[in-house]
matplotlib code that plots the C-alpha trace (Angstrom):
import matplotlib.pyplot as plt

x = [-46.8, -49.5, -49.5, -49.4, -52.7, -54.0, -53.6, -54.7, -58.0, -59.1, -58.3, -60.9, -62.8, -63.0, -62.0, -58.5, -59.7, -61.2, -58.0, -54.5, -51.6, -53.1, -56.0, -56.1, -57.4, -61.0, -61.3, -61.8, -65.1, -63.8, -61.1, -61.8, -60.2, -61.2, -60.1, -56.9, -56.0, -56.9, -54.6, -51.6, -52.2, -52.6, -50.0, -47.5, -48.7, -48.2, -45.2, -43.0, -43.2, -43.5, -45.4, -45.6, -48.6, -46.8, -45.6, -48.9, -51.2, -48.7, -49.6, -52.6, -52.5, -51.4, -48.5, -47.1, -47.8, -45.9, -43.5, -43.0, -42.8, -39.9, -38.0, -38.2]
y = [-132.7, -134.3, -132.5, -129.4, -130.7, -131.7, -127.5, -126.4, -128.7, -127.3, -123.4, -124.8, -126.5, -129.6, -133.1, -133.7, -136.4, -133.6, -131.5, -132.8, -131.1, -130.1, -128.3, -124.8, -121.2, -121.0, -124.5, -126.0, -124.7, -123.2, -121.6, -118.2, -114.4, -114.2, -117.8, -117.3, -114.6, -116.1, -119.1, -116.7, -115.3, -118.2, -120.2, -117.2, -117.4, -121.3, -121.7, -118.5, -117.4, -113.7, -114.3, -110.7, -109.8, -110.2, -113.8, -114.6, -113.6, -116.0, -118.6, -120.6, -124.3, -126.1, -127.3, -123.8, -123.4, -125.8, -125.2, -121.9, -122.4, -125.1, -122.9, -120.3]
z = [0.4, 2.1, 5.5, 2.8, 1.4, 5.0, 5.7, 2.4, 3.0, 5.9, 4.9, 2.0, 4.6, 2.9, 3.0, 1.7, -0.6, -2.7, -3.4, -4.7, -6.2, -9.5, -7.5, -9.2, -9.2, -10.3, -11.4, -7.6, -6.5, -2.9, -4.1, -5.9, -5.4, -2.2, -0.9, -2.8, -0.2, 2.5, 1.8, 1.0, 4.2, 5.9, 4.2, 5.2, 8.7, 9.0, 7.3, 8.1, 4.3, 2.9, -0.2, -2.3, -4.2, -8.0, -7.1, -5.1, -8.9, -10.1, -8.4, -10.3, -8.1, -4.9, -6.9, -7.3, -3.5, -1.8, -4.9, -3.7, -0.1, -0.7, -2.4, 0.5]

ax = plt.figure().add_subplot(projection="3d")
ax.plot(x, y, z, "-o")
ax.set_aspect("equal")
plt.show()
């Protein structure tokens, strides 16, 4: 989980330490619309994971993230 959160903070372009698994949607100041779908794509570019648009509006914190990508 925490190299998950190491990737995350830097899509963010933050420091780690500000972000954790219960980081969500519109509650974490860097991560709005826009940032959400940069981190799908980017999270689908890193770790080799097709992420459709219904699941991806489902997904509300880093939690459901690395959630999802586990289950791939």
């Amino acid at each position: 989980m925490q190299d998950f959160l190491n990737f995350a903070a830097e899509v963010f372009e933050v420091d780690p330490s500000e972000i954790d698994e219960t980081t969500s949607l519109n509650e974490f100041y860097k991560w709005d619309s826009l940032m959400h779908l940069k981190l799908i794509m980017e999270i689908e570019e890193k770790y080799e994971v097709d992420i459709p648009l219904d699941d991806a509006a489902k997904i509300k914190s880093l939690k459901d993230l690395y959630s999802y990508i586990q289950a791939s």
